[in-house]
N, CA, C and O atoms as CSV, one atom per row, in Angstrom:
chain,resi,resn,atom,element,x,y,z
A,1,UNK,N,N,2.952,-32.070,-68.627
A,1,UNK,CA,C,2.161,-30.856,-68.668
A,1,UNK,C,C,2.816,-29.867,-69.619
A,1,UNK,O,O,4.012,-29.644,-69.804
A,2,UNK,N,N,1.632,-29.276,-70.232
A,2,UNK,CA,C,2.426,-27.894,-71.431
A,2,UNK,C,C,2.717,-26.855,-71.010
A,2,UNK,O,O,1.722,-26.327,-70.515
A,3,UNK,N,N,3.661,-26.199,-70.930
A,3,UNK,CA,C,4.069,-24.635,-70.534
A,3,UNK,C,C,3.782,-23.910,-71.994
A,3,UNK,O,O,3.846,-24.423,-73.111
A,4,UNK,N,N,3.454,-22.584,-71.635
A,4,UNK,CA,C,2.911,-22.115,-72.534
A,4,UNK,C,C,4.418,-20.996,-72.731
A,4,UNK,O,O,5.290,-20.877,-71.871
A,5,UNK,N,N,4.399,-20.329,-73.984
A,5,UNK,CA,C,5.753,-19.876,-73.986
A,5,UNK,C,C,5.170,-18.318,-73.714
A,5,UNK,O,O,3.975,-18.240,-74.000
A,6,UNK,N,N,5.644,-17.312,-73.320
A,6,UNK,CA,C,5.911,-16.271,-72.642
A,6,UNK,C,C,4.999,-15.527,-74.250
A,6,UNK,O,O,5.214,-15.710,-75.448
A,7,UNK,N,N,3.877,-14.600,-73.444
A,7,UNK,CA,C,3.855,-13.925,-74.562
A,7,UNK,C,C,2.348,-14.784,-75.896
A,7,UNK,O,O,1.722,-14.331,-76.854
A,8,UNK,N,N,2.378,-16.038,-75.234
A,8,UNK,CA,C,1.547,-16.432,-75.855
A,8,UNK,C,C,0.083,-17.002,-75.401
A,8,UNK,O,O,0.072,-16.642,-74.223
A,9,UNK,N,N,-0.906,-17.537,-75.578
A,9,UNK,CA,C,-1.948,-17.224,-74.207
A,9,UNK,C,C,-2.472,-18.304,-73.339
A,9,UNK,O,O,-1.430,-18.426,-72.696
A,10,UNK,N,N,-2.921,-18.805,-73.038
A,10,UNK,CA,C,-2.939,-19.919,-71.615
A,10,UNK,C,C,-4.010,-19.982,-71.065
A,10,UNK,O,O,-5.063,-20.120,-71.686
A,11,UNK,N,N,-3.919,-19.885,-69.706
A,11,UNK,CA,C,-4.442,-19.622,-68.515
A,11,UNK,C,C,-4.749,-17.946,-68.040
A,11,UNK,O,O,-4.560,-17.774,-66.836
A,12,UNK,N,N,-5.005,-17.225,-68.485
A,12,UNK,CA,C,-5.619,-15.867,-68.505
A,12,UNK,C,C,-5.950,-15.042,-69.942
A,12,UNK,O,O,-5.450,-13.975,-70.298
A,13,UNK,N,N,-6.758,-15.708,-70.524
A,13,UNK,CA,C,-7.562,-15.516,-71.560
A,13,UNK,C,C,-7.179,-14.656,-72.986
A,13,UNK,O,O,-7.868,-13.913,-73.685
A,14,UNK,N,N,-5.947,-15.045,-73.079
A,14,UNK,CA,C,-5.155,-14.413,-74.199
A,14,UNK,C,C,-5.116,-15.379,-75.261
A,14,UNK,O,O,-5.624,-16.445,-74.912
A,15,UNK,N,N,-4.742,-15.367,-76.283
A,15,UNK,CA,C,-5.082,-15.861,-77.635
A,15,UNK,C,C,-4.211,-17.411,-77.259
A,15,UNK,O,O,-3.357,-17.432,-76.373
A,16,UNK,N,N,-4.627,-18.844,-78.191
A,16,UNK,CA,C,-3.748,-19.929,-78.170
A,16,UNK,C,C,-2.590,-19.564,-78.896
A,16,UNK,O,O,-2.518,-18.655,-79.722
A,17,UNK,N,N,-1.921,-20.134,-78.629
A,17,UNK,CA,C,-0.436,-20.385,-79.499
A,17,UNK,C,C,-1.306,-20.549,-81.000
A,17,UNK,O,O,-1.497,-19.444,-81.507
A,18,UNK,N,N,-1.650,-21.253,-81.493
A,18,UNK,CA,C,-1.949,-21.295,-83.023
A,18,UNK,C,C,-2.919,-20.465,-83.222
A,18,UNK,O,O,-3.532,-20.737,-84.255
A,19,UNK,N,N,-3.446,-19.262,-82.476
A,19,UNK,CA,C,-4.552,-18.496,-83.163
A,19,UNK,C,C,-3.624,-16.904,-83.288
A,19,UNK,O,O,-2.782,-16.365,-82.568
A,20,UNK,N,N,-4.268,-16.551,-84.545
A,20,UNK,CA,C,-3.823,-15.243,-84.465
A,20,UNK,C,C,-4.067,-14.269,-84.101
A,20,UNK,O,O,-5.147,-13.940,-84.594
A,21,UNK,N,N,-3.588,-13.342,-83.317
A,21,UNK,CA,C,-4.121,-12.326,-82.468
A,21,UNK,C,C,-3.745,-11.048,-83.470
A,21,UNK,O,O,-2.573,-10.791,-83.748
A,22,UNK,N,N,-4.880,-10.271,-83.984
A,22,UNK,CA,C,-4.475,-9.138,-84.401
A,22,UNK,C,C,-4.375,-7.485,-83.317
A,22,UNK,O,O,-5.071,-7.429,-82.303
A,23,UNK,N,N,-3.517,-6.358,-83.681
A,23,UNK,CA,C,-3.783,-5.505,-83.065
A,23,UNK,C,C,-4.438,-4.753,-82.440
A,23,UNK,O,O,-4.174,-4.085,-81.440
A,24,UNK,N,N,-5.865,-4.914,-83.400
A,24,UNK,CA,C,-7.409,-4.400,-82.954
A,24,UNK,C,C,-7.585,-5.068,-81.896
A,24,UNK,O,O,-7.648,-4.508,-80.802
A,25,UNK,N,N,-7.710,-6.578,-82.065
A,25,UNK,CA,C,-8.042,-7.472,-81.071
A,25,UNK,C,C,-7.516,-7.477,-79.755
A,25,UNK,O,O,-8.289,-7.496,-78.797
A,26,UNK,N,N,-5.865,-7.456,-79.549
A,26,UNK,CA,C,-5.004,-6.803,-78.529
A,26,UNK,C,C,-5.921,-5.696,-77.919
A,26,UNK,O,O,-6.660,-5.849,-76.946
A,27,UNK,N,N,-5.783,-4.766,-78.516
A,27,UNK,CA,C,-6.673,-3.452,-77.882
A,27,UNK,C,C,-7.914,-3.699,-77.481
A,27,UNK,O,O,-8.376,-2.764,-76.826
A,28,UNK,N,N,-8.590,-4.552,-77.615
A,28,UNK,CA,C,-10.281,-4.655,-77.320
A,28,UNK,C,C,-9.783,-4.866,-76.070
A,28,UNK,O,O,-9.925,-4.070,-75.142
A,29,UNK,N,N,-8.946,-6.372,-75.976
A,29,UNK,CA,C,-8.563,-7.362,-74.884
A,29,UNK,C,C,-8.388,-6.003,-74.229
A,29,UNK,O,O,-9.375,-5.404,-73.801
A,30,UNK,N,N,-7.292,-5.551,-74.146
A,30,UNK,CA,C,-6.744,-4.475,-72.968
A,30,UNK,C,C,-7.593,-3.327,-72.169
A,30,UNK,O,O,-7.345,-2.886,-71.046
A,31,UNK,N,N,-8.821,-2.905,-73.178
A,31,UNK,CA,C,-9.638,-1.958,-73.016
A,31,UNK,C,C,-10.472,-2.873,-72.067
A,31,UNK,O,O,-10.873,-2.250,-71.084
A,32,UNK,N,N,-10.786,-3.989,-72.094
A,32,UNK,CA,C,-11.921,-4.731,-71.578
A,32,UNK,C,C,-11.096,-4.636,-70.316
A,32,UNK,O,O,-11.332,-3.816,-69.429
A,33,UNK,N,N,-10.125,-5.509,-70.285
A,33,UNK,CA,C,-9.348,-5.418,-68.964
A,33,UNK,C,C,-9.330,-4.162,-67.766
A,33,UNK,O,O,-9.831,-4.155,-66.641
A,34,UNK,N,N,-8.452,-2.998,-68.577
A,34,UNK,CA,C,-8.705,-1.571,-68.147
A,34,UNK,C,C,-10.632,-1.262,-67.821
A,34,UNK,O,O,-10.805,-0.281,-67.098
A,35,UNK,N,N,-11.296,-1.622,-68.047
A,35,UNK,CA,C,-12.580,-1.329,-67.474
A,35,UNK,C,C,-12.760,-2.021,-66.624
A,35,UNK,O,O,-13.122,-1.359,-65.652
A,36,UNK,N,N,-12.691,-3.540,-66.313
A,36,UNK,CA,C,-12.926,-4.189,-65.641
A,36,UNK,C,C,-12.040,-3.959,-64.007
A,36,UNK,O,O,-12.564,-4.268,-62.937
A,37,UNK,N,N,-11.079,-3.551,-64.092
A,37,UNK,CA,C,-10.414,-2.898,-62.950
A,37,UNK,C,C,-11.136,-2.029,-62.352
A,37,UNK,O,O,-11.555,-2.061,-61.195
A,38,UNK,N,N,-11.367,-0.795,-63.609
A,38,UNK,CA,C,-11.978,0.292,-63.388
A,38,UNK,C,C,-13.342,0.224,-62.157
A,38,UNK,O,O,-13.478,0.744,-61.049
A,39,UNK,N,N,-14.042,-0.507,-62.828
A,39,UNK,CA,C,-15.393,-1.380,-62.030
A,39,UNK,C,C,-15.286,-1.374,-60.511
A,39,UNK,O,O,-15.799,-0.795,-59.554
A,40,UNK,N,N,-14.208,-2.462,-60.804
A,40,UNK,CA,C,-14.023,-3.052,-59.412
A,40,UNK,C,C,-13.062,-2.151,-58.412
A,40,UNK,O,O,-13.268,-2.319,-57.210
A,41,UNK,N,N,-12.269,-1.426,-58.706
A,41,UNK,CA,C,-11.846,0.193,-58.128
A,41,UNK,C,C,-12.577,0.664,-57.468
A,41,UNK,O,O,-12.550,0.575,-56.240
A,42,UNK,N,N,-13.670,1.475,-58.335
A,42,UNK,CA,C,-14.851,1.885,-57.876
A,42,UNK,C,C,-15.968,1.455,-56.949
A,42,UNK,O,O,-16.467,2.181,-56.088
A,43,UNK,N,N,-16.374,-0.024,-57.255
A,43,UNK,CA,C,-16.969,-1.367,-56.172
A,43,UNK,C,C,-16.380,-1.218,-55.020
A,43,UNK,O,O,-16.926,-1.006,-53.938
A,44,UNK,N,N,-14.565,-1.395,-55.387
A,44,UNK,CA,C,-14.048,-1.255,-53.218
A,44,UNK,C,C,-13.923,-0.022,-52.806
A,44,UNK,O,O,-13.852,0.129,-51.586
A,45,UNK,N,N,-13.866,1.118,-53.627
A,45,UNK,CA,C,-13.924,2.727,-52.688
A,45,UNK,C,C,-15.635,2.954,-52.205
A,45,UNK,O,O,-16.099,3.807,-51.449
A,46,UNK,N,N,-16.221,2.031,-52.828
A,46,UNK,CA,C,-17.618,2.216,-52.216
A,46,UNK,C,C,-17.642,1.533,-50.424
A,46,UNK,O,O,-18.527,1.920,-49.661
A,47,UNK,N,N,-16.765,0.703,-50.038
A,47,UNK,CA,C,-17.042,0.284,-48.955
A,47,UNK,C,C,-15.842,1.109,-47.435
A,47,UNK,O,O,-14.737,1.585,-47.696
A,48,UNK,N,N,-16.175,1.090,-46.623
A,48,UNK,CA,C,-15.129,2.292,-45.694
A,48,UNK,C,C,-13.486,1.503,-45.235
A,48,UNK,O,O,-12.360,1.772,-44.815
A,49,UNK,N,N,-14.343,0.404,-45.673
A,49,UNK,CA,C,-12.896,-0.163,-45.019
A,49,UNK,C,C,-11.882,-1.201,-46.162
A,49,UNK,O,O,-11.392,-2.289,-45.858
A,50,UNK,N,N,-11.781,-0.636,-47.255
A,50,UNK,CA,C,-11.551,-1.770,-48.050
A,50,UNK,C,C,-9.873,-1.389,-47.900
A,50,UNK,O,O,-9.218,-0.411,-47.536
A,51,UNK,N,N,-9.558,-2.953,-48.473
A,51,UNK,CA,C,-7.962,-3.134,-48.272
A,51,UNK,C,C,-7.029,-2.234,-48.701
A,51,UNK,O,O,-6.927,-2.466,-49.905
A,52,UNK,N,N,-6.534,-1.636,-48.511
A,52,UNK,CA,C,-5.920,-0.751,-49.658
A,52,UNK,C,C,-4.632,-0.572,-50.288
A,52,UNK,O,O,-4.230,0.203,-51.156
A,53,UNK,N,N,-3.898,-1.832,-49.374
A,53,UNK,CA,C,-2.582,-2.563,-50.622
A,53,UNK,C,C,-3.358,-3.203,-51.996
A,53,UNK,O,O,-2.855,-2.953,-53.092
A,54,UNK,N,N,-4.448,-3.936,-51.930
A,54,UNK,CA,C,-4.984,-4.455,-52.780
A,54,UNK,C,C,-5.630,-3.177,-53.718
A,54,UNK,O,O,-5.539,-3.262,-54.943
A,55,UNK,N,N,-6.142,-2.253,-53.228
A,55,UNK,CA,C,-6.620,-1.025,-54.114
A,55,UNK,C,C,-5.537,-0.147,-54.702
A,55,UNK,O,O,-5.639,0.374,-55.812
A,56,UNK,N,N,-4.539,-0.018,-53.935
A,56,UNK,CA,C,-3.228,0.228,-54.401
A,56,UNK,C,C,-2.555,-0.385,-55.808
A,56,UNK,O,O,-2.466,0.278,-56.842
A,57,UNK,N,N,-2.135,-1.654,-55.676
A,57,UNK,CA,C,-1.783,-3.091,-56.842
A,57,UNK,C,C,-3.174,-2.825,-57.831
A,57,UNK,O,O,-2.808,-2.766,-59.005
A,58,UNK,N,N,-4.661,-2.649,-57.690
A,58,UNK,CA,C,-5.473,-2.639,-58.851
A,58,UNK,C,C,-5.133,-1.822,-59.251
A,58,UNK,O,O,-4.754,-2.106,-60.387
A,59,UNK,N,N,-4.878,-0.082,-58.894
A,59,UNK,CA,C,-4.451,1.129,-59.643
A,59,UNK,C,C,-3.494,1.131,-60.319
A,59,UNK,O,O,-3.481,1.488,-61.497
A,60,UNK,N,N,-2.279,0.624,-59.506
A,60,UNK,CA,C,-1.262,0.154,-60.166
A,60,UNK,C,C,-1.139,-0.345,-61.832
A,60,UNK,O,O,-0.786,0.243,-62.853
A,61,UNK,N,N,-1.622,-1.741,-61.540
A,61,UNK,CA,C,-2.270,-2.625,-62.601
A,61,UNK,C,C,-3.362,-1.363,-63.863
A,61,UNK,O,O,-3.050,-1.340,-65.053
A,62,UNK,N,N,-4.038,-0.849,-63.563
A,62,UNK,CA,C,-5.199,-0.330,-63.949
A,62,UNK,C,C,-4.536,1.025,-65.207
A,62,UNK,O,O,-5.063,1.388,-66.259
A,63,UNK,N,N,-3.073,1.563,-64.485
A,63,UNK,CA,C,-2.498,2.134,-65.381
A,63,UNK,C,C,-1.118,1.757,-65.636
A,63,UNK,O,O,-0.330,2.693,-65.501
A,64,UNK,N,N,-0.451,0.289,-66.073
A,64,UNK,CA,C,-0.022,-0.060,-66.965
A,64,UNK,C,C,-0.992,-0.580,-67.973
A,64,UNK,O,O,-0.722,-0.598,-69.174
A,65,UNK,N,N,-1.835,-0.894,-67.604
A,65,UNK,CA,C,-3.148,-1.374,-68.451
A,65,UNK,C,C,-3.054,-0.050,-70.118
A,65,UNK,O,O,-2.939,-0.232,-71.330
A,66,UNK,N,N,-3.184,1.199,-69.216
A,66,UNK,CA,C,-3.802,2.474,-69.904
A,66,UNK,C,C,-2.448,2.963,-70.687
A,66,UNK,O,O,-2.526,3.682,-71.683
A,67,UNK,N,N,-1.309,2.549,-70.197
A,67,UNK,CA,C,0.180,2.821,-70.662
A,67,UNK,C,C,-0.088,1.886,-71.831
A,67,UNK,O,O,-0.179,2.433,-72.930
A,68,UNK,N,N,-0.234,0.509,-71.774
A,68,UNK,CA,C,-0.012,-0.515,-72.935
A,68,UNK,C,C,-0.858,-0.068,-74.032
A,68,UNK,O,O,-0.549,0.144,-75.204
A,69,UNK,N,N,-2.343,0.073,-73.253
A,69,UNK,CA,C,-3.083,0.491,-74.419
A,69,UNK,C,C,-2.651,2.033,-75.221
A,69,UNK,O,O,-3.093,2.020,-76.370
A,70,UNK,N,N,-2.015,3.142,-74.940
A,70,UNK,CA,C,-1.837,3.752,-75.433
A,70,UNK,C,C,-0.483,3.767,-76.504
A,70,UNK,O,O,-0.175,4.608,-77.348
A,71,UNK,N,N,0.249,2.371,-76.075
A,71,UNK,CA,C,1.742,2.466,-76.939
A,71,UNK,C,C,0.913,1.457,-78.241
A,71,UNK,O,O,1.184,1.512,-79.441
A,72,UNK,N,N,-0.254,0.471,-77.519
A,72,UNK,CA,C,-0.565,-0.210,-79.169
A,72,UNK,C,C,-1.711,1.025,-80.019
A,72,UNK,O,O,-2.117,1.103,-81.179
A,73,UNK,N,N,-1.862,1.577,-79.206
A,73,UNK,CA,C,-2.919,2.715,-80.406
A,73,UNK,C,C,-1.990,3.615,-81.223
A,73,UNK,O,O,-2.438,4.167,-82.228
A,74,UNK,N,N,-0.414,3.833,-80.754
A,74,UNK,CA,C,0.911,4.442,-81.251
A,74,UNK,C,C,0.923,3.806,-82.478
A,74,UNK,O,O,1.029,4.317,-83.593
A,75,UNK,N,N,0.768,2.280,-82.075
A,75,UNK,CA,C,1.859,1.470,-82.893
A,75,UNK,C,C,1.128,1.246,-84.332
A,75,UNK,O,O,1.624,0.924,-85.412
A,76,UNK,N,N,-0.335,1.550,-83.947
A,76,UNK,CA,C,-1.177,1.121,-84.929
A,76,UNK,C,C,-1.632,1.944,-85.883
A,76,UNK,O,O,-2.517,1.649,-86.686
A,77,UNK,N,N,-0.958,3.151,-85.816
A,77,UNK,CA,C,-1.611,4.522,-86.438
A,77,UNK,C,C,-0.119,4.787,-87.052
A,77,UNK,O,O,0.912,4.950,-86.398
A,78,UNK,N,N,-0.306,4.788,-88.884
A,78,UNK,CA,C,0.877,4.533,-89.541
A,78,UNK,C,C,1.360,5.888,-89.407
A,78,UNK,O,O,0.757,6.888,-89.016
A,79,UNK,N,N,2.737,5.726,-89.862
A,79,UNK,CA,C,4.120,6.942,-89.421
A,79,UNK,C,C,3.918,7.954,-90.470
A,79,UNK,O,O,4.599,7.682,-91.458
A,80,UNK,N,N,3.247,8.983,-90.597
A,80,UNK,CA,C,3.270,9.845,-91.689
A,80,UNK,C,C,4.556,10.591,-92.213
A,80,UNK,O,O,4.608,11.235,-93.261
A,81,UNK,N,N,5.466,10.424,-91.420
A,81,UNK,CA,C,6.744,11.132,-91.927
A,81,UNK,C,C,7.756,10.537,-92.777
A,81,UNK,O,O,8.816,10.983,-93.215
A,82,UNK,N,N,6.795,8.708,-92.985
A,82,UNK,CA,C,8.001,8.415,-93.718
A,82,UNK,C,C,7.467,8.447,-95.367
A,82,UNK,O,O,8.266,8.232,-96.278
């Protein structure tokens, strides 16, 4: 069986090892992600009794999501000072 190396994509819908992933593309991925939490956030505060370690871990999740996406929109917007 293949292990996939750290960082490269697999089994949760990130790019193959031989395809190239550009920065834009990164950011779509992450934005899609970050909504899709978002969604489903919203879906379990709609019900009275929903789990809320699990609503806890999505928020969690939901803003490293919004952290990552904001260090690649950093990374991608060139350095005017140099």
């Amino acid at each position: 069986m293949m292990k996939w190396p750290p960082g490269k994509g697999g089994h949760n819908g990130e790019a193959a090892a031989n395809e190239t992933i550009t920065p834009a593309m990164r950011l779509m991925q992450l934005q899609a992600r970050h909504r899709a939490l978002d969604n489903k956030i919203t879906e379990m505060l709609g019900f009275p009794y929903q789990n809320q370690i699990l609503l806890q871990r999505l928020k969690k999740e939901k803003l490293r999501l919004k952290d990552a996406i904001s260090r690649l929109k950093d990374e991608m917007i060139p350095d005017l000072d140099a």
